[in-house]
Steps between C-alpha positions, in 0.01 A plus 500: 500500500607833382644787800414772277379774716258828405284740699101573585275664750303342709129455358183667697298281680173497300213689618207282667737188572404518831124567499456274214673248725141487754293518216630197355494285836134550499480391122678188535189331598306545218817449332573150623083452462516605126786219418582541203235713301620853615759697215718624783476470831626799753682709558542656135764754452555765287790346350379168386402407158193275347644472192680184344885630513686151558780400323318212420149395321163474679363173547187430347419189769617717797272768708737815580427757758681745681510466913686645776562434866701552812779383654586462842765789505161717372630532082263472272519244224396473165444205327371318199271197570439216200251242511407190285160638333365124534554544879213357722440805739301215692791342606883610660776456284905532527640837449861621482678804607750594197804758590744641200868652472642725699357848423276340230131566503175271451489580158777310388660132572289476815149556362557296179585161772183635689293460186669222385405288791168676553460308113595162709230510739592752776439853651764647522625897584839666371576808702684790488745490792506821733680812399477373181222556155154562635550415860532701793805570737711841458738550414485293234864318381515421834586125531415304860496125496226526770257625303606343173441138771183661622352572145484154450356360804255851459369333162473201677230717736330605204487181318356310806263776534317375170206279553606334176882405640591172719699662735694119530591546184698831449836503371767720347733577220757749521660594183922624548507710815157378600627164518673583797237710671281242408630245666581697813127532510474196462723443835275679693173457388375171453189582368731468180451147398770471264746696307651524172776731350649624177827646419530574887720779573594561876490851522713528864789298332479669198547790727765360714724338231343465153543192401854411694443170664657647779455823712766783508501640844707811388283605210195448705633730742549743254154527367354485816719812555392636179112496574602605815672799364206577265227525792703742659475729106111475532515583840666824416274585169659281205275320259438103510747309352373242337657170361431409149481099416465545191681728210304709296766476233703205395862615413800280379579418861149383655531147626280189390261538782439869440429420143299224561269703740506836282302264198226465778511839689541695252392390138158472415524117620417591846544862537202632767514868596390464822838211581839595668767351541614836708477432862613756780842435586445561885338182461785283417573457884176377563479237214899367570331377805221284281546116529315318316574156568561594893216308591424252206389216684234657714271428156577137515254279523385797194632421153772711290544533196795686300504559132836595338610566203869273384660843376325736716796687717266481790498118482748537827200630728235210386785240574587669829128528628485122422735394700356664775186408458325183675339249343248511349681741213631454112679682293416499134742651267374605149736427196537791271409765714689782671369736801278715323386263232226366799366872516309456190630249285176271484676224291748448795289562794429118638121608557459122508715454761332775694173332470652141614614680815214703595239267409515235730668715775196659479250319462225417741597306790870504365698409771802736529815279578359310133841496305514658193445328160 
């Protein structure tokens, strides 16, 4: 990941966040009651959008509609829910919480997997993480692994809140840096039932080391200085600094990686105006001290799944969380397919594989220490 650095105000907080806030709570009654019939459900900000701007095409066996919620840290959400349009509203069903990239929004690799699997059979939500898109939280660009944790177990909330959703049968996929949130949700919450991830990235080695299989204590220090150094600027009046993962430009010395994630970012592949890959970097500190596989096998008897790709660069963090893991866990490496290539490439994506986990780790009356086929 790039260190390129550049500068920004902090945003506003948006007028009404807060009294919207009570008049959703008494909403999400006839929210919940209304399943899935209602367009949007509250609270609707000014900044959200009905129209169809994914970087991917609309379903034509999929319902689509625009929700939002709350966490537990009190950000707003907003999501997009899909549905099977064959679903039988008479009966609960599976659903799935889907998370994307790092600084990437709902409209992109994480809400094409949400309507993908919504095709196979299951409700499923793809949010946009706080501080980031449509959601709440301000600044945004701020980056806090407990809320990007707490967004997932927060669409767990909603999900179970459906009259239409099992709430024994929720699981997760978390796309690159979601994979590791998502399964440190998964550590803590097990209403999670199982989870699966793709081209995980674990952002709080990433920050650490990059992708050195060992820690350097010195240059740690150093950046801890650094962010240190730059609290102490904004203290005194300077602007956010903010660290750039991605280039805007390509130039004769941008590495593999930064190539490979400048075709999504920023070509017409994937490109969504309201992504970053700019975080604040006075949150570097905070995210060094992310572990994602900490904990691992406090989801046993839960299943795991982790998708790779054989040339993806990230490979390193899949393998890693695997052999943390407890049983029961796989890891399924994709021929032919680098880190990005899962984003959106629907050729390579193992949706098959993905459907031969879920389905009978969720089914009814699945029992949860079933291994994995």
């Amino acid at each position: 990941m790039s260190n390129r650095t550049g500068t920004g105000r902090a945003a506003k907080p948006p007028l009404g966040l807060d009294a919207g806030r009570r008049g959703f709570l008494k909403l999400t009654g006839a929210g919940v009651a209304a399943g899935l019939m209602s367009a949007i459900d509250a609270p609707v900000f000014a900044q959200q959008t009905l129209a169809w701007d994914k970087t991917f095409p609309k379903s034509d066996r999929v319902d689509h509609r625009k929700v939002s919620f709350y966490n537990r840290l009190g950000i707003a959400l907003v999501a997009d829910r899909y549905s099977p349009k064959t679903l039988d509203r008479s009966q609960r069903h599976a659903a799935l919480v889907v998370g994307g990239p790092f600084g990437a929004v709902k409209e992109q690799s994480s809400g094409l997997y949400a309507q993908t699997m919504a095709e196979r059979g299951y409700i499923t939500v793809a949010h946009d993480p706080s501080y980031v898109g449509e959601s709440g939280g301000q600044p945004q660009g701020i980056a806090s692994s407990e809320a990007l944790v707490e967004d997932f177990s927060a669409a767990v909330d909603y999900l179970g809140g459906l009259s239409v959703v099992d709430r024994e049968r929720i699981g997760v996929i978390g796309v690159c840096g979601s994979g590791g949130f998502g399964l440190a949700a998964a550590e803590i919450d097990p209403r999670i039932k199982a989870v699966a991830t793709v081209s995980m990235y674990d952002i709080g080695q990433a920050k650490r080391q990059g992708l050195a299989p060992q820690l350097d204590d010195s240059a740690l220090r150093k950046n801890l200085s650094d962010v240190a150094s730059q609290r102490w600027a904004e203290v005194d009046g300077a602007e956010r600094t903010m660290v750039i993962g991605t280039p805007q430009v390509l130039t004769a010395s941008s590495t593999a990686i930064d190539r490979e994630f400048f075709d999504y970012y920023r070509t017409p592949r994937g490109r969504h105006p309201r992504a970053t890959t700019a975080f604040a970097r006075s949150s570097d500190a905070q995210m060094m001290l992310f572990w994602s596989y900490q904990h691992l096998g406090w989801i046993s008897p839960r299943p795991v799944l982790l998708i790779t790709g054989d040339q993806a660069h990230s490979r390193i963090f899949s393998e890693h969380a695997y052999e943390k893991a407890s049983e029961p866990k796989e890891l399924f490496v994709v021929p032919g397919a680098g880190h990005v290539d899962l984003y959106d490439r629907v050729n390579l994506i193992p949706w098959d594989k993905l459907q031969s986990f879920f389905g009978p780790h969720l089914a009814r009356g699945a029992a949860p220490s079933s291994r994995l086929r």
